[in-house]
MARMI-676189 format. One line per field, with one value per residue (C-alpha): residue in one letter; y, x, z. Coordinates in steps of 0.5 Angstrom, whole numbers, plus 500, padded with zeros to 3 digits. Each point is the difference from the previous one (the first is absolute). Layout:
code <- a|... .
v <- Y|... .
u <- X|... .
w <- Z|... .
//
This chain:
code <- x|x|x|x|x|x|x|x|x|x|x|x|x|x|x|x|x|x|x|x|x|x|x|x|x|x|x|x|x|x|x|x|x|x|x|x|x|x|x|x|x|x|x|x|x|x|x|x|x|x|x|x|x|x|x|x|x|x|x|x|x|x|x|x|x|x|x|x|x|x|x|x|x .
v <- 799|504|507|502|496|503|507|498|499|506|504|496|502|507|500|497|506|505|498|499|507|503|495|504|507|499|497|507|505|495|502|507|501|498|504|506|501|498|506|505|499|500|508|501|498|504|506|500|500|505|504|499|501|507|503|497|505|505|500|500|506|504|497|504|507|500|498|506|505|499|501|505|504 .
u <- 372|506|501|499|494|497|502|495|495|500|502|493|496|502|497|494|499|502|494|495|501|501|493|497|502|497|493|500|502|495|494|502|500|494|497|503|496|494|501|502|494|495|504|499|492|499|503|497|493|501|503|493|497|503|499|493|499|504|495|494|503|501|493|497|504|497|494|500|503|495|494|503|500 .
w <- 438|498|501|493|500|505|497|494|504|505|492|497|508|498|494|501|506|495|495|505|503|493|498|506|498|493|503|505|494|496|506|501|493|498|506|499|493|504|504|496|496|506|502|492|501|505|497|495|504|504|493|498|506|501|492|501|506|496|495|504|503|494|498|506|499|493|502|506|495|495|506|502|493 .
//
């Protein structure tokens, strides 16, 4: 085999590597992508649960207070 021939294949080695490791990176990106919006919307539930949960009780508070003053008229 000559020299050159040999560089070819090395040449065609490397590129094979190269896009095995950039088809690797896609499917991580890919994986991480799709969790990351997942997440986020799981946090962003959860915020908006306790943000009810807080003006509810707010609510039943001023509720009480009017309820207390009206009595204590």
């Amino acid at each position: 085999m000559s020299t050159q021939d040999k560089a070819r294949e090395l040449m065609a080695k490397e590129r094979q590597q190269e896009e095995h490791l950039q088809e690797t990176m896609l499917e991580r990106a890919t994986e991480i992508d799709t969790t990351i919006p997942e997440t986020v919307a799981e946090k962003a539930r959860e915020l908006l649960t306790d943000e009810r949960q807080s003006e509810k009780h707010l609510d039943e508070t001023m509720l009480e207070r009017a309820v207390e003053a009206i009595q204590a008229e």
